[in-house]
RODO-2510 file (C-alpha; in nm, 4 decimals, decimal comma):
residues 504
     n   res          X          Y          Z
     1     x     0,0000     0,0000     0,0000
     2     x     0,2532     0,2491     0,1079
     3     x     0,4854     0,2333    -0,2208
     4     x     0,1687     0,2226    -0,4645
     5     x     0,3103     0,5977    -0,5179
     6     x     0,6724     0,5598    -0,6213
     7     x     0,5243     0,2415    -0,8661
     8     x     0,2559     0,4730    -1,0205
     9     x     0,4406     0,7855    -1,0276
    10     x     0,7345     0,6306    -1,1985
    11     x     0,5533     0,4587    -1,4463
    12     x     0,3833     0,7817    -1,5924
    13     x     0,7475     0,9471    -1,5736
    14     x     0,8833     0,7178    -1,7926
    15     x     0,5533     0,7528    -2,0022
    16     x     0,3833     0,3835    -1,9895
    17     x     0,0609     0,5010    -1,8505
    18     x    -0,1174     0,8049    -1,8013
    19     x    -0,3033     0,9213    -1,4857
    20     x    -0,6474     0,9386    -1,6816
    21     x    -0,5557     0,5128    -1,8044
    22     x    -0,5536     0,4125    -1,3921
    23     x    -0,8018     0,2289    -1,2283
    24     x    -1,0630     0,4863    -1,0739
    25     x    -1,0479     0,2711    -0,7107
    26     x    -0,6122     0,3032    -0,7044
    27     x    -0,6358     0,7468    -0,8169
    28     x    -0,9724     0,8115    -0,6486
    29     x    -0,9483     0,6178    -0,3403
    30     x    -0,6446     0,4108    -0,2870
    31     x    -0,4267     0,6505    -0,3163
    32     x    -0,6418     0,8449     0,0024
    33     x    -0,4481     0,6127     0,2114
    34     x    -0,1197     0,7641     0,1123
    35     x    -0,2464     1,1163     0,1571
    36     x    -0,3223     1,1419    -0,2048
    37     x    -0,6670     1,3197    -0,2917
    38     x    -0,7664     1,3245    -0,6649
    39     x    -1,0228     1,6032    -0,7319
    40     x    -1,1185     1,4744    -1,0263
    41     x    -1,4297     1,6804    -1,0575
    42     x    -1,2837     2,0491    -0,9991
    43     x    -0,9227     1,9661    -1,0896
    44     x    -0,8854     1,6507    -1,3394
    45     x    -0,5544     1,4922    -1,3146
    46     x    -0,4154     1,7144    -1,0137
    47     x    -0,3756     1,5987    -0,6626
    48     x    -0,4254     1,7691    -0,2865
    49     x    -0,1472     1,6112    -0,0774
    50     x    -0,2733     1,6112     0,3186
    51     x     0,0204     1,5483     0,5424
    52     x     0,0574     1,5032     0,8801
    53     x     0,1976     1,7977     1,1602
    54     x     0,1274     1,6747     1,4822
    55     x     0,0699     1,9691     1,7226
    56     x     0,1173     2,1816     1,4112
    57     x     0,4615     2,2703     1,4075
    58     x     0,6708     2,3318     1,1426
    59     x     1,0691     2,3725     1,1094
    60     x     1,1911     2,6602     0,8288
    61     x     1,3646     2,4000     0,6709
    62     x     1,0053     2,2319     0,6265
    63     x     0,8837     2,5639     0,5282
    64     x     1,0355     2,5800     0,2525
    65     x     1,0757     2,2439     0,1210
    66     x     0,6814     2,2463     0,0931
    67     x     0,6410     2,6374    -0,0887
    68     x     0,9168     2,5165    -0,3244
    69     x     0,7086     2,1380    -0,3893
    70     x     0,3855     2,3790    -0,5021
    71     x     0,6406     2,6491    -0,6564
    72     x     0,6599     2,4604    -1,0434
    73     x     0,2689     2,4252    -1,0513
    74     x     0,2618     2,8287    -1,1050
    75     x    -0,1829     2,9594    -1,0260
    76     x    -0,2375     2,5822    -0,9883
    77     x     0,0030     2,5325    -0,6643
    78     x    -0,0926     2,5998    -0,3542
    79     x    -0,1662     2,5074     0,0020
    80     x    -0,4158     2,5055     0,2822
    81     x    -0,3999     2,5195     0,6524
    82     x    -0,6677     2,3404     0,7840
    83     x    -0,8981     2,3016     1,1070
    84     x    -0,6753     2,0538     1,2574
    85     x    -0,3430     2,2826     1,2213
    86     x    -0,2150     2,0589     0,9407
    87     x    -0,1154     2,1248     0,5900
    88     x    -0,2575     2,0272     0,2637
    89     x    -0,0510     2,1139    -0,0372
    90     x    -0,2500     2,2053    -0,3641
    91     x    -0,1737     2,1101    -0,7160
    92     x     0,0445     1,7983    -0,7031
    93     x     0,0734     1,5841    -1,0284
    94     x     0,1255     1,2204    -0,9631
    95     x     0,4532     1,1662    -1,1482
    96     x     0,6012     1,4332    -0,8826
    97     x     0,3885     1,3106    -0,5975
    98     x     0,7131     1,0631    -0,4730
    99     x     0,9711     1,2708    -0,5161
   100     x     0,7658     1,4729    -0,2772
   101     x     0,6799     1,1833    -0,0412
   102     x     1,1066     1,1590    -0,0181
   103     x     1,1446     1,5186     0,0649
   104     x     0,8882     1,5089     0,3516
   105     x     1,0149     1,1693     0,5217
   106     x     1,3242     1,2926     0,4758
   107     x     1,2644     1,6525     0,6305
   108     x     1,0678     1,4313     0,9206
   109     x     0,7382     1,4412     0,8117
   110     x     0,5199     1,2528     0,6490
   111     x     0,1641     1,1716     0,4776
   112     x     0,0720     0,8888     0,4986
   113     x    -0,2386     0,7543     0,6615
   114     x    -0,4000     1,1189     0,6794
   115     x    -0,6865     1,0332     0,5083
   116     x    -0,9804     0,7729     0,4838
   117     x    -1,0309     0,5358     0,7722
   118     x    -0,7349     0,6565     0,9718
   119     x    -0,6447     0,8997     1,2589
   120     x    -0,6411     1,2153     1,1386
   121     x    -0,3767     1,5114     1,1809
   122     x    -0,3024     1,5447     1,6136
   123     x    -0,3905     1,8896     1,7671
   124     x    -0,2276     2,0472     2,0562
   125     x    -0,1443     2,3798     2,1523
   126     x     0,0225     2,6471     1,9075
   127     x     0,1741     2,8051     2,2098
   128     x     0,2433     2,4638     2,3848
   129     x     0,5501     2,5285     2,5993
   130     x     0,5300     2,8982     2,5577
   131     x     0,1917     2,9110     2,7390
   132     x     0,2427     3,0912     3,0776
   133     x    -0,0877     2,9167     3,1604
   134     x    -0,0363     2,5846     3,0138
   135     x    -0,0516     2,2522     3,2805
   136     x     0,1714     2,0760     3,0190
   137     x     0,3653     2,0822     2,7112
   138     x     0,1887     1,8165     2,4878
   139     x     0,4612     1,8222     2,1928
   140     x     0,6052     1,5136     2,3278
   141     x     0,2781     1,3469     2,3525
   142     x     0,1592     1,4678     1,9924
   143     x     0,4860     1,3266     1,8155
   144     x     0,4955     0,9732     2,0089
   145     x     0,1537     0,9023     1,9639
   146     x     0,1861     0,9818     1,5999
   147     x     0,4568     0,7943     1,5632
   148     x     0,2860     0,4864     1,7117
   149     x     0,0262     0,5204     1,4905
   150     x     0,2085     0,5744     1,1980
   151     x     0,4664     0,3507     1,2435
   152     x     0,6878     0,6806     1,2408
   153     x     0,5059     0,7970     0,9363
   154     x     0,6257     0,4391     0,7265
   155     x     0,2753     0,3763     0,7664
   156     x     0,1144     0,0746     0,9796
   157     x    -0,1461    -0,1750     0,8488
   158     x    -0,2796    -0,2490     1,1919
   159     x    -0,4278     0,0718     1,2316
   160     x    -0,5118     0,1772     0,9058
   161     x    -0,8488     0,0352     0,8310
   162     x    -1,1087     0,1767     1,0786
   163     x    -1,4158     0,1788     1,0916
   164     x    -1,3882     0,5712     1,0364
   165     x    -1,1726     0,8265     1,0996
   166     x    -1,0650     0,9364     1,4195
   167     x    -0,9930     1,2833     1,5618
   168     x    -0,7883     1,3309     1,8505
   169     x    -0,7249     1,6628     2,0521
   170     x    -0,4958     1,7151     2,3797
   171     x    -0,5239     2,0137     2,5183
   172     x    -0,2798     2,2080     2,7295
   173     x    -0,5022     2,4718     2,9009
   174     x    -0,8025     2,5718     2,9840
   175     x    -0,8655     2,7511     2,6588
   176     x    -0,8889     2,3993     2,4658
   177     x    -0,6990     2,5232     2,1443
   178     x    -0,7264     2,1704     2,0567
   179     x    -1,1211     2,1677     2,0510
   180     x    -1,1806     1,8963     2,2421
   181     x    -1,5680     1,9168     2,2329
   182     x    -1,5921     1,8141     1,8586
   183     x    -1,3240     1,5580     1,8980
   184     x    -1,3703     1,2043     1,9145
   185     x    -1,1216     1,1634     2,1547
   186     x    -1,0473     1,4527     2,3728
   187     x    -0,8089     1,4594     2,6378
   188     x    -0,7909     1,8053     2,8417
   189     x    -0,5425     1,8499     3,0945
   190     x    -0,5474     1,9660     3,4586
   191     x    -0,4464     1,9309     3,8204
   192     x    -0,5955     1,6694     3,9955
   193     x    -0,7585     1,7863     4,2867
   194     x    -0,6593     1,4690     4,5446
   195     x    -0,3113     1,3984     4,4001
   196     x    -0,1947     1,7383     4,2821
   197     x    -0,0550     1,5190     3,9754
   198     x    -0,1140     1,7135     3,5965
   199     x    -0,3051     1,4488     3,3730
   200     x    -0,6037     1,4273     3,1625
   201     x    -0,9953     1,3831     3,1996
   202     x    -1,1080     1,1720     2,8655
   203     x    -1,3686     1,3467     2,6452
   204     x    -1,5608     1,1011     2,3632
   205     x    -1,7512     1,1158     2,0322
   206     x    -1,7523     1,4715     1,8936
   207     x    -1,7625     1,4898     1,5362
   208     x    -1,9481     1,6684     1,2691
   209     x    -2,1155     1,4902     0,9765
   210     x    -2,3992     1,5216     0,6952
   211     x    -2,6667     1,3597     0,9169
   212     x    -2,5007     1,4336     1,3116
   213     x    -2,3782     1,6907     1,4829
   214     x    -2,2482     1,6260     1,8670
   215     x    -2,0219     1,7384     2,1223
   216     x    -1,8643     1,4914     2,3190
   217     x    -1,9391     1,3321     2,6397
   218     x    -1,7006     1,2430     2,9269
   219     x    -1,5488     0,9523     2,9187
   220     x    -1,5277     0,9293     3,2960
   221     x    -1,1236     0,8580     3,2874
   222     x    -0,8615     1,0518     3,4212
   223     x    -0,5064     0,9457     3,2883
   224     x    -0,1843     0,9738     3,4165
   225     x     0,1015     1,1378     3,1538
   226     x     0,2415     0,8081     3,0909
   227     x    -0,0850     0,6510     3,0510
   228     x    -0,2143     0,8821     2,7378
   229     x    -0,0254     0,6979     2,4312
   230     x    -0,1378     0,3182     2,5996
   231     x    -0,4774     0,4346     2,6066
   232     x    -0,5294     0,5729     2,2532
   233     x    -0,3639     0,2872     2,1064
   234     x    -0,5973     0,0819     2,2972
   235     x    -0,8750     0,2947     2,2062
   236     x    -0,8135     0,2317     1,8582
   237     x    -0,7529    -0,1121     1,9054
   238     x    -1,1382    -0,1641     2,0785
   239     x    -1,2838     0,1044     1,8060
   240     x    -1,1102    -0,1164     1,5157
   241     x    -1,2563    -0,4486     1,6604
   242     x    -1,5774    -0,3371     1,7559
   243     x    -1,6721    -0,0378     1,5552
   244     x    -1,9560    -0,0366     1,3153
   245     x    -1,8934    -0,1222     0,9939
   246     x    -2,2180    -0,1646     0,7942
   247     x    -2,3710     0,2237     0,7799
   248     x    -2,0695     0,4793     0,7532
   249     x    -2,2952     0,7391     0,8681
   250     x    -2,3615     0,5274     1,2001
   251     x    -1,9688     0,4025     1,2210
   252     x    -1,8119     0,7163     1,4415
   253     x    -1,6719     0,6277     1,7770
   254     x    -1,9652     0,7733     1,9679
   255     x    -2,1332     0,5258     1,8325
   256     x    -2,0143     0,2606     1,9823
   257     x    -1,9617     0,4207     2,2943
   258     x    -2,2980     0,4856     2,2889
   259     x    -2,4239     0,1515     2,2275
   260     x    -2,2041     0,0438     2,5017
   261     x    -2,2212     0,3125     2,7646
   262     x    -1,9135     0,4458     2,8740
   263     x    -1,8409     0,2021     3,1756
   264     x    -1,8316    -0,1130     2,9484
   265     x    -1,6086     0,1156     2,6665
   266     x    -1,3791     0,2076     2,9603
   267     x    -1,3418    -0,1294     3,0617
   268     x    -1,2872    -0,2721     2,7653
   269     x    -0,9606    -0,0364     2,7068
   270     x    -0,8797    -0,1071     3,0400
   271     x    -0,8022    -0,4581     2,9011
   272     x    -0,6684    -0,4342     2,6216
   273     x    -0,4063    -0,1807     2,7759
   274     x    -0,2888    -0,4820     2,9585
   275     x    -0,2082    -0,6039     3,3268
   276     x    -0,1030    -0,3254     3,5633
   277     x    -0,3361    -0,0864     3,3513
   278     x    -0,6170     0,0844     3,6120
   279     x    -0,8090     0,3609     3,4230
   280     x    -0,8988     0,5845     3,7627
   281     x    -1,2125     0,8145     3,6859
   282     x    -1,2515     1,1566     3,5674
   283     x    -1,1191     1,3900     3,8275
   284     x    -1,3416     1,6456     3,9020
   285     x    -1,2221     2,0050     3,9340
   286     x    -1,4332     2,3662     4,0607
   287     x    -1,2829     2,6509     3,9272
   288     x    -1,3779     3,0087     4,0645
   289     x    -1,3280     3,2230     3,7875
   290     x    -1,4422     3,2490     3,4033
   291     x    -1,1462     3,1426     3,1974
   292     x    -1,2312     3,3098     2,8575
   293     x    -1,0213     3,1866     2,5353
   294     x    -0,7186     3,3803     2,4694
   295     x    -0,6586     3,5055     2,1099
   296     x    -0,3318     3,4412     2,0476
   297     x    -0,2986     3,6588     1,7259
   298     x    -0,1022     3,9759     1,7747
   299     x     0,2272     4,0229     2,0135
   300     x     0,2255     3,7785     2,3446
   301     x     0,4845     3,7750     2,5982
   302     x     0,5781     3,3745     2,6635
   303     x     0,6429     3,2027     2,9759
   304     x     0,9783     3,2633     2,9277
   305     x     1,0960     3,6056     3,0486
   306     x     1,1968     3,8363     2,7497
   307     x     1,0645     3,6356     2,5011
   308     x     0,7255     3,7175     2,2639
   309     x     0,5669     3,4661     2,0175
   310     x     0,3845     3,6383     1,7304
   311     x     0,0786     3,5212     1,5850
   312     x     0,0287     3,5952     1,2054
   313     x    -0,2987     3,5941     1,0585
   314     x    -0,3399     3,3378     0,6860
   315     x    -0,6542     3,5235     0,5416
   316     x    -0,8804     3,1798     0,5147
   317     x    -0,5624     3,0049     0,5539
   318     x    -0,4729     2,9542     0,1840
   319     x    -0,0846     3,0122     0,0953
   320     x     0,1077     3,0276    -0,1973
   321     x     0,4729     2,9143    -0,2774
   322     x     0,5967     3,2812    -0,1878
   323     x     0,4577     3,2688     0,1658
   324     x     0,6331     2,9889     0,2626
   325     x     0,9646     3,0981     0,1940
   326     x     0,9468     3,4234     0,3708
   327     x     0,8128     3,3008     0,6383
   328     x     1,0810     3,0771     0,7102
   329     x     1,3184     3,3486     0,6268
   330     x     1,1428     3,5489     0,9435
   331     x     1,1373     3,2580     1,1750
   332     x     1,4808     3,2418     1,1642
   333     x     1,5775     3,5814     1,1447
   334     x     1,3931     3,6966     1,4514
   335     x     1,2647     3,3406     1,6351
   336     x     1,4110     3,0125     1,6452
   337     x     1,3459     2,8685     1,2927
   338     x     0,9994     2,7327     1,4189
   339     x     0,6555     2,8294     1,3430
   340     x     0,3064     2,6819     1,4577
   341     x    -0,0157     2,6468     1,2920
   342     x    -0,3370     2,6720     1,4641
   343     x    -0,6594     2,5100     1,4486
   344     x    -0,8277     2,8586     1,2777
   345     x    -0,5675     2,8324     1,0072
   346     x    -0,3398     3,0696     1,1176
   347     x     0,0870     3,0769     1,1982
   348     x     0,2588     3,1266     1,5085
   349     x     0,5995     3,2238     1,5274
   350     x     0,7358     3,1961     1,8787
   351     x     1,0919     3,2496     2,0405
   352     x     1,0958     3,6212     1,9457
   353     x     1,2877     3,8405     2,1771
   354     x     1,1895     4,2030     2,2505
   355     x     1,4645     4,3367     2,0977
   356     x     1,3457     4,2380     1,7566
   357     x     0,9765     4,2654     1,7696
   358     x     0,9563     4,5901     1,5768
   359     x     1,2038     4,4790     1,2834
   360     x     0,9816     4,1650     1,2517
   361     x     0,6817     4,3442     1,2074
   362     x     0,8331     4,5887     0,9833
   363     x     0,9389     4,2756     0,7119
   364     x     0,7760     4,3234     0,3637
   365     x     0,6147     3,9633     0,4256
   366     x     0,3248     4,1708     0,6781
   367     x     0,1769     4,4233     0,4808
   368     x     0,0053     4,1224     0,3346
   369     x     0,0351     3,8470     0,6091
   370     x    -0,1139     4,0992     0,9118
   371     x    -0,0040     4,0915     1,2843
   372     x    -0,2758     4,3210     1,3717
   373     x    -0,5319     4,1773     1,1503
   374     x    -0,8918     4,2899     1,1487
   375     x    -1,1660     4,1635     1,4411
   376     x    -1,3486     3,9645     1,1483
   377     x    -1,0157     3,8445     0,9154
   378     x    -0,8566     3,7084     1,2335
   379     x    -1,0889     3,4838     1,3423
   380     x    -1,1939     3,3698     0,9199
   381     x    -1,1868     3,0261     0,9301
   382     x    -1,3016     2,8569     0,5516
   383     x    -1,3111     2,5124     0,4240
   384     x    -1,1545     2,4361     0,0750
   385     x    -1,5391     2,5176    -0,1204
   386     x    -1,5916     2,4099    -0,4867
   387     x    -1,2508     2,5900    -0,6092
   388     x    -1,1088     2,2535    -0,5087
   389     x    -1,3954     2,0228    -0,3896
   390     x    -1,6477     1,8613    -0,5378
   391     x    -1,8423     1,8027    -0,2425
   392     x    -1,8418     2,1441    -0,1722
   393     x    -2,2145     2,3344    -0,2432
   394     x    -2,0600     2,6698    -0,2999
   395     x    -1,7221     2,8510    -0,3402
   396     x    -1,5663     2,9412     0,0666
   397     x    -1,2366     3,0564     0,0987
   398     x    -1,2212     3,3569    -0,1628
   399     x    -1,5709     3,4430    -0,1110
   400     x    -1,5063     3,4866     0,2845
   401     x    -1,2090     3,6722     0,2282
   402     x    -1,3894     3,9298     0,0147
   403     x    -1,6962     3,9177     0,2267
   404     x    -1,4839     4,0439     0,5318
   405     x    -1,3285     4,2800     0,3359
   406     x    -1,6338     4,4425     0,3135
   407     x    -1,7700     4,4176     0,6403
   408     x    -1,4614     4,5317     0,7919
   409     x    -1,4449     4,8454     0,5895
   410     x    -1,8184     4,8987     0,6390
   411     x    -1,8290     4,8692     1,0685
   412     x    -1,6890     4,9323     1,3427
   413     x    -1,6399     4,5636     1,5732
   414     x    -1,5721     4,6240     1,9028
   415     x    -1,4474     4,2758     1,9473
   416     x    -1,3205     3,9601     1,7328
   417     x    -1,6418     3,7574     1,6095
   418     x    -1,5298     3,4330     1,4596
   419     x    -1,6821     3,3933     1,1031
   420     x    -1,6472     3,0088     1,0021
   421     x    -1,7420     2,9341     0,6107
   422     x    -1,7914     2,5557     0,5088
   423     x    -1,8942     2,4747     0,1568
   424     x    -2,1005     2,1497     0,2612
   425     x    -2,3004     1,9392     0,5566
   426     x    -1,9806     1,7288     0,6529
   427     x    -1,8743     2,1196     0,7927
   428     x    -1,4827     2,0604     0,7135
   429     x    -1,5139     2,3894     0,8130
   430     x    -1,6719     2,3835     1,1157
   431     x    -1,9092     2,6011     1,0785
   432     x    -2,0797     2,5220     1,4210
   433     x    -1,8822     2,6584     1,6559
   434     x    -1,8103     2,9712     1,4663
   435     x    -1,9693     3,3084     1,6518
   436     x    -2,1742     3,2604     1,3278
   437     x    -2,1045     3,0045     1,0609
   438     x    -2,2601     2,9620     0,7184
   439     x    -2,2955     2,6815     0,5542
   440     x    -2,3537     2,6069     0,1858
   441     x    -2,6764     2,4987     0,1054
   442     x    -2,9441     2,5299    -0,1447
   443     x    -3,1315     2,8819    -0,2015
   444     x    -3,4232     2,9980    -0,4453
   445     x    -3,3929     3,3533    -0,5778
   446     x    -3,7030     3,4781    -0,7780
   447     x    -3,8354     3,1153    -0,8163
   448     x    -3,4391     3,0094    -0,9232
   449     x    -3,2366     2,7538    -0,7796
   450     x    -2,8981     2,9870    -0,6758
   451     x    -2,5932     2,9027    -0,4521
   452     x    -2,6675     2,9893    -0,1121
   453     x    -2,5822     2,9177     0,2974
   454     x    -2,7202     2,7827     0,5566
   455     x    -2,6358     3,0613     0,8362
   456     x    -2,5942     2,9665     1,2346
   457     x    -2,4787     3,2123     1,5271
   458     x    -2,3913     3,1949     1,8400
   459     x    -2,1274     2,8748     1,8782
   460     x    -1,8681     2,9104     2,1817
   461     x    -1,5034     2,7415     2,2101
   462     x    -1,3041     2,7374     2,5300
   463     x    -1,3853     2,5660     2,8506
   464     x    -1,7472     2,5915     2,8221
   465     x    -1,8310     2,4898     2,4492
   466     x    -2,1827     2,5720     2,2715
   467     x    -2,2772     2,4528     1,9169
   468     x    -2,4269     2,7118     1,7344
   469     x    -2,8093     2,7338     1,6563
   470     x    -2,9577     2,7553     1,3450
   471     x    -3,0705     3,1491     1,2263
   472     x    -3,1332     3,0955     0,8931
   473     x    -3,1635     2,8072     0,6590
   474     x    -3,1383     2,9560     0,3309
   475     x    -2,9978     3,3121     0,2441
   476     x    -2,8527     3,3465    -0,1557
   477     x    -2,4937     3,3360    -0,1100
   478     x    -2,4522     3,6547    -0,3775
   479     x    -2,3315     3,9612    -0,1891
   480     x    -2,5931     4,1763    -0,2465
   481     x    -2,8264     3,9362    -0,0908
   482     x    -2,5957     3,7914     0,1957
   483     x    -2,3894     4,1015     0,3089
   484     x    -2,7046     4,2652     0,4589
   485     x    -2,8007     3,9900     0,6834
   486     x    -2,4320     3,9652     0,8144
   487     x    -2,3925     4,3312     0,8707
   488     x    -2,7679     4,3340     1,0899
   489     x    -2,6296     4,0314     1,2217
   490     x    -2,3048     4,1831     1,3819
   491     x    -2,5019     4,4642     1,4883
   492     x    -2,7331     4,3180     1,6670
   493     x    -2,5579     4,0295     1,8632
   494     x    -2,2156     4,1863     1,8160
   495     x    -2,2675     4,5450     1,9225
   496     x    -2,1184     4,6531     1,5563
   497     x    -2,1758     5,0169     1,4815
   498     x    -2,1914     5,1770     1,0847
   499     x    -1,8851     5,3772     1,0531
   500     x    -1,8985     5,7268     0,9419
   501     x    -1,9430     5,8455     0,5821
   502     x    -1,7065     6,0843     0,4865
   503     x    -1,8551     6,2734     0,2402
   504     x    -1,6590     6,4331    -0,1054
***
C-alpha cells in the first residue's frame, strides 16, 4: 500500500501510462491512504497532498521544502492550513507526488495515513511550551503518539483500516486550542484535585457529519502522563474491533460508545491496555473564575521572560509558494526557525525576543500576512469550497475573504467575532462553533435555484463549548443578498456600529 506511489508515479514518468488510463479505485481512493486526494471533478488529473503535523509545528527547513514542492505548478500550486493545524498542499501531479513523499520523510514528516479510515492530523497547543498558563507541554505526547500510529510515518497496516476516521485533541489549558468538544477523543489536561498530579480527563464522540452533529461526552477517565499513548492505542484497538462497519454514517466512535455506555467502553480499554493498567475516573475540578479563550494573534509575551511569540494571521488560511519561503526566512531571522499552525488556520511564530519585535513586524512579508489583523479576518476560518472540492455546495475561501473585506471596511467591531465558512453538511469547516457560521446549502432567488448558505450564530469554544443554533436556513450566497443579513447580524448580537461616511 505504502509504495503504490513511487510504482505509479514512476511509471507515468517514464511515459507507460497516463493518470487518466488508472483504475478509478487506485487514483480516487487508494491513493487516500497515502495522503493522495484526486479532485477529479474540480481539478482533473491534479492531486491535494494532506500530510501530517502533529501539534502543528513546522521547522523553516520544512517551510520551505513544501512552498518550493507547489512552486513549479505556477496559479495551480498551492496550500491550505486546515482546522486541525495541518497542511494540505495544492496542485500535485502524480509523477512528482514521490519525489515529494522523499522530501517530507526525509525533512521528518510525512503523509501517509492522513486520510480515509485513519487517525487524522493530532492537535495540541500552538503556544504549547510557551503558554504561561499551560498545565503541560503536549509536543512530546503529539509526536509519540503519531509515531505509534504511523509507524513513524512508514505507515502501519494495523491501524489503518477503521471503521472511520478518528480525531484526537490534547489540550494544554483551559482555553482547549485543541477543541476537544468536537473531537472524538479529547483529552484536556489539569491538576488533579486529590493527588496534585497534571493528567487528563477523557472526552468522547464529537464529530461533525452530513446527518449528526455532537459534542462529546465524558469519558469518565482521568489518565496519568504516561498513561495517554497506551490508552489511545488501545482505544483504537477496541474502536477497530468493535466499531460499526455496515452504515458509515452510524460508524463514528460515539457510536459505539454509545451503544455500550461508557463504563463497558472504559473497561474494555482497560483490558486491552494490559495487566497493571487501572483507568482511575474523571477527576473532578471547581474553578472560581471564568477562563475566557485567549486570542493568540497579535504580540504575546511567553512564559519565558523576554521572550514574545507572534501570531500571524493566513486570510482563510490559503498560501502560496511565496509565503512559505518568507516566512521561514522570518522565523529564523527573529525566532528560532519554528513556526506553529493553529486550528483557525493561522501561523505562530514563537521564540521572538523584545529586541526584535519591531524589525519583525516591519518585514515586507506583513503588509500582506497581518499581525494586527482585522476583528473579522482574524478569526476567518473557511473550508476548501468548490474551487477545489467537489463536495463542496458553494465557493468558501475567496468568497469569505472578500466578504470580510467588506464588512470590515463597512463597521466598526468592538471585538473579534469568529466567522467560520464551510462549503457542505460534513462542515470541514466547522461552521458550528463559529460566533456565526454559514454553511452552503441550497437557495431559491425569484423562483431560481442559486448558490446559497445555511447561516448559524452563536457557537462558543473554550472551557465551556456551545454549538451554534440555526438562524437561517437559506440566504442566496450573492453579496448583495448575503452582506445585509451579516452586517444586521453583527449589529445586533455583536454590538457593531456603521462607521462614518465621509462625504466628497
Amino acid at each position: 500500500m505504502w509504495t503504490e506511489v513511487h510504482e505509479l508515479a514512476s511509471l507515468v514518468r517514464e511515459g507507460k501510462t497516463t493518470w487518466e488510463d488508472l483504475d478509478l479505485d487506485d487514483i480516487d481512493i487508494r491513493l487516500k491512504w497515502s495522503g493522495l486526494f484526486h479532485r477529479r471533478k474540480r481539478t482533473p488529473g491534479k492531486f491535494m497532498m494532506r500530510l501530517k503535523v502533529p501539534c502543528g509545528e513546522l521547522t523553516s527547513e520544512q517551510l520551505r521544502f513544501l512552498g518550493e514542492s507547489i512552486a513549479k505548478y505556477g496559479e495551480d500550486g498551492c496550500a491550505d492550513i486546515t482546522t486541525r493545524a495541518n497542511m494540505q498542499l495544492r496542485g500535485v501531479q502524480l509523477e512528482d507526488a514521490d519525489t515529494i513523499i522523499d522530501g517530507l520523510v526525509q525533512r521528518g514528516l510525512s503523509n501517509v495515513m492522513s486520510g480515509m479510515d485513519n487517525v487524522r492530523n493530532i492537535t495540541g497547543s500552538p503556544i504549547a511550551g510557551i503558554d504561561p498558563h499551560e498545565f503541560i507541554d503536549p509536543r512530546p505526547l503529539c509526536h509519540e503518539l503519531n509515531a505509534k500510529i504511523t509507524n513513524n510515518g512508514l505507515g502501519n497496516v494495523e491501524l489503518t483500516n477503521l471503521p472511520r476516521k478518528i480525531n484526537i485533541g490534547i489540550s494544554s489549558s483551559r482555553d482547549d486550542f485543541a477543541h476537544c468538544h468536537i473531537n472524538d477523543v479529547g483529552l484536556k489536561a489539569l491538576q488533579h484535585p486529590e493527588t496534585g498530579e497534571i493528567g487528563f480527563n477523557v472526552e468522547l464522540g464529537g464529530y461533525f457529519s452530513i446527518k449528526r452533529n455532537i459534542m462529546s461526552i465524558s469519558g469518565n477517565t482521568f489518565l496519568a502522563v504516561d498513561q495517554v499513548v497506551p490508552y489511545c492505542l488501545a482505544l483504537l484497538e477496541v474502536f477497530r474491533d468493535n466499531g460499526g462497519r455496515e452504515d458509515r454514517q452510524k460508524a463514528r466512535l460515539m457510536w459505539l460508545v454509545e451503544e455500550w455506555g461508557v463504563d463497558r467502553f472504559r473497561s474494555a480499554i482497560e483490558e486491552r491496555m494490559g495487566a497493571g493498567q487501572t483507568l482511575r475516573p474523571e477527576a473532578h475540578v471547581e474553578y472560581l473564575d471564568v477562563w475566557q479563550r485567549r486570542d493568540v494573534m497579535g504580540i504575546h509575551p511567553q512564559k519565558q521572560p523576554g521572550m514574545f511569540w507572534v501570531g500571524v494571521c493566513i486570510p482563510a488560511g490559503r498560501m502560496h509558494a511565496a509565503d512559505f519561503a518568507e516566512l521561514a526566512d522570518v522565523a529564523e531571522k527573529y525566532g528560532d526557525g519554528s513556526v506553529r499552525l493553529t486550528v483557525e488556520e493561522n501561523i505562530i511564530i514563537p521564540n521572538v525576543t523584545e529586541a526584535n519585535l519591531a524589525a519583525l513586524q516591519a518585514e515586507p512579508v506583513f503588509q500582506r500576512l497581518e499581525i494586527q489583523a482585522g476583528p473579522l479576518m482574524r478569526g476567518l476560518v473557511s473550508c476548501t469550497g468548490a474551487q477545489f472540492c467537489g463536495l463542496a455546495l458553494i465557493e468558501t475561501k475567496n468568497r469569505a475573504m472578500e466578504v470580510v473585506k467588506k464588512l470590515e471596511i463597512e463597521l466598526n467591531i468592538p471585538q473579534m467575532v469568529r466567522i467560520h465558512w464551510t462549503g457542505c453538511p460534513n462542515s470541514c469547516g466547522q461552521a458550528q462553533v463559529g460566533d456565526i457560521g454559514l454553511m452552503g446549502a441550497p437557495a431559491k432567488l425569484d423562483g431560481k435555484a442559486v448558490e446559497g448558505v445555511k447561516i448559524m450564530v452563536g457557537g462558543k469554544i473554550g472551557e465551556n463549548p456551545e454549538l451554534a443554533e440555526d438562524f437561517s436556513k437559506s440566504v442566496p450566497a450573492a453579496e448583495e443578498h448575503l452582506l445585509p443579513v451579516l452586517r444586521q447580524i453583527l449589529v445586533d448580537k455583536f454590538g457593531a456600529t456603521p462607521k462614518a461616511v465621509v462625504s466628497a
